[in-house]
C-alpha positions in Angstrom: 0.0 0.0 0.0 2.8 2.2 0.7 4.2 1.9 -2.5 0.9 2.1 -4.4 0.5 5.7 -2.6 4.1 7.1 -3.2 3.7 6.4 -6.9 0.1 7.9 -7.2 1.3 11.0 -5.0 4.3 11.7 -7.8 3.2 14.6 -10.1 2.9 13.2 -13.5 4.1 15.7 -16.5 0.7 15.8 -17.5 -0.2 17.1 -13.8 2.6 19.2 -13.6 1.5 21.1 -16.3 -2.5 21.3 -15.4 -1.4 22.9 -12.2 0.8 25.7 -13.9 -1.6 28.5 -14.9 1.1 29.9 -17.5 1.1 27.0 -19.5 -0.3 27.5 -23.0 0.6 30.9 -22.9 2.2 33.0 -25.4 5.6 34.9 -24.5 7.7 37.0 -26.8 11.2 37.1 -26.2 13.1 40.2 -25.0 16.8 39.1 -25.5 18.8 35.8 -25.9 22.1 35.1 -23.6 24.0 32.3 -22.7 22.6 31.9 -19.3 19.3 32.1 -20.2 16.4 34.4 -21.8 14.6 37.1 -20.9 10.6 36.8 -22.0 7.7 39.9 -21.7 5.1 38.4 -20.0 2.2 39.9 -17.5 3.7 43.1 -17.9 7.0 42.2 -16.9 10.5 40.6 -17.7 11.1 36.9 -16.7 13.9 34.3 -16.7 13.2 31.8 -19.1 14.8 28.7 -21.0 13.6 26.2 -23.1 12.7 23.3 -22.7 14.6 20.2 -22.8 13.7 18.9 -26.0 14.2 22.2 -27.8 17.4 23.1 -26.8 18.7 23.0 -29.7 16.1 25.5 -31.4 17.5 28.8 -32.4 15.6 31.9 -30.8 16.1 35.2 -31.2 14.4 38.7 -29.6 11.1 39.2 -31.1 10.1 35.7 -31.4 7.1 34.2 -30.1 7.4 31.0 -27.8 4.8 29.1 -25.4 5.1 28.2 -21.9 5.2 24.8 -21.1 6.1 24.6 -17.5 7.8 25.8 -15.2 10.8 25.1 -12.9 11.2 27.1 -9.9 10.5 30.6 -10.9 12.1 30.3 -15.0 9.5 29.8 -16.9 10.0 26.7 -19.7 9.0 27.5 -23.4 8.8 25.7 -26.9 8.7 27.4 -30.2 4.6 28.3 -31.5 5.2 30.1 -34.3 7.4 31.9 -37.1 9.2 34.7 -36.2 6.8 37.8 -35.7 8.9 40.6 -34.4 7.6 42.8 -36.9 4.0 42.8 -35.7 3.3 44.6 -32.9 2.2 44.1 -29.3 -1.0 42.7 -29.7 -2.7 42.2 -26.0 -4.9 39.3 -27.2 -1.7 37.2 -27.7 -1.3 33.8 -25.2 -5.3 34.5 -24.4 -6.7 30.6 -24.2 -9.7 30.2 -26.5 -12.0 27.2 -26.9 -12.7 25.9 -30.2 -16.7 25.6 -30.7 -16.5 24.4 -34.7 -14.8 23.7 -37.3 -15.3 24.1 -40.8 -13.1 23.7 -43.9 -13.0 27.4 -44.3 -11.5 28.4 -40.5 -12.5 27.7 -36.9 -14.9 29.6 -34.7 -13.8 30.3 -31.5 -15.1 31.7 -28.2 -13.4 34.7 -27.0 -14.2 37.5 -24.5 -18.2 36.3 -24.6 -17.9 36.4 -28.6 -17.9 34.4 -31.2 -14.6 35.1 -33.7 -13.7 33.5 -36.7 -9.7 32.4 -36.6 -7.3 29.8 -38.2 -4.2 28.1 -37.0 -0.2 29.3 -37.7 1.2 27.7 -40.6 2.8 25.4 -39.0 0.2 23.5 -37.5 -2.0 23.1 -40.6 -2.0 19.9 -40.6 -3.0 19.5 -36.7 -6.5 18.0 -36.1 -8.5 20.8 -34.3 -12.5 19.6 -32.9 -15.3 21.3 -31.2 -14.1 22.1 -27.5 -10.6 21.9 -28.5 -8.2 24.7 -26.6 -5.9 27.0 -28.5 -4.2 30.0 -27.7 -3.9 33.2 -29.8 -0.1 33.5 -31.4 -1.2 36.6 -33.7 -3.5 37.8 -36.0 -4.6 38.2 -39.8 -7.1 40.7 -40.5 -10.2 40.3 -38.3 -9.0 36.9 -37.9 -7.3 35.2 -34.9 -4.1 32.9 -35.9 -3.9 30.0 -33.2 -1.5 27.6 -31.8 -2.8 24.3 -30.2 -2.1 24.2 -26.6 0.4 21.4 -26.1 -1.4 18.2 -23.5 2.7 17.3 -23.2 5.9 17.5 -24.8 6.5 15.8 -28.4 8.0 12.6 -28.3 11.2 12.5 -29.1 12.3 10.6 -32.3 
């Protein structure tokens, strides 16, 4: 019974990252050093890195990248979306948005007691959205919102 306990009481990665607030939100990075980054995030500069199985991704100021966790107070990020320093702050971006259809044309949304009409980044094209889905806002196109899928857990490696 002991045993049984200890291993249901260890957080799970999944768990660890249900409990974290900031995950699944959007952060755009201020600069890039060796020990570390520095992100714009609630109005304020943080210590960030990424995480493990991007650390070989090459960032640079102005880009857009996602909080996946957390570990201590450095926030832990992976890459959402091309570069997009040349837009500018937009204070709808890393806002959590449910998905309530989706149509061959774009994806309806719920977002501050509205319906909006939106489509994901580029990159995730080929990423199956459905009905109840969460995304979070990475930019925009027009009247538009351009979504990211909220990661559930890292990528498996290959």
């Amino acid at each position: 019974a002991h045993r049984v306990r200890a291993r249901l009481s260890r957080p799970t990665p999944e768990s660890e990252q249900l409990a974290d607030p900031d995950a699944g939100h959007a952060v755009r990075v201020e600069s890039v050093a060796p020990e570390g980054l520095r992100v714009a995030y609630r109005d304020t500069s943080w210590a960030a890195r990424l995480a493990d199985e991007y650390q070989d991704t090459a960032v640079s100021p102005g880009d857009l990248l996602i909080i996946v966790g957390r570990k201590g107070n450095d926030l832990r990020l992976a890459p959402v979306s091309a570069r997009t320093s040349a837009q500018p702050a937009d204070p709808d971006l890393g806002h959590l948005v449910r998905a309530e259809s989706v149509a061959p044309e774009g994806l309806r949304v719920a977002y501050r007691d509205t319906m909006r009409t939106g489509h994901l980044a580029d990159e995730y094209h080929d990423t199956a959205v459905s009905p109840g889905d969460l995304l979070t806002i990475v930019g925009r196109k027009g009247n538009d919102l351009v979504l990211a899928p909220v990661p559930a857990r890292a990528p498996a490696r290959s």
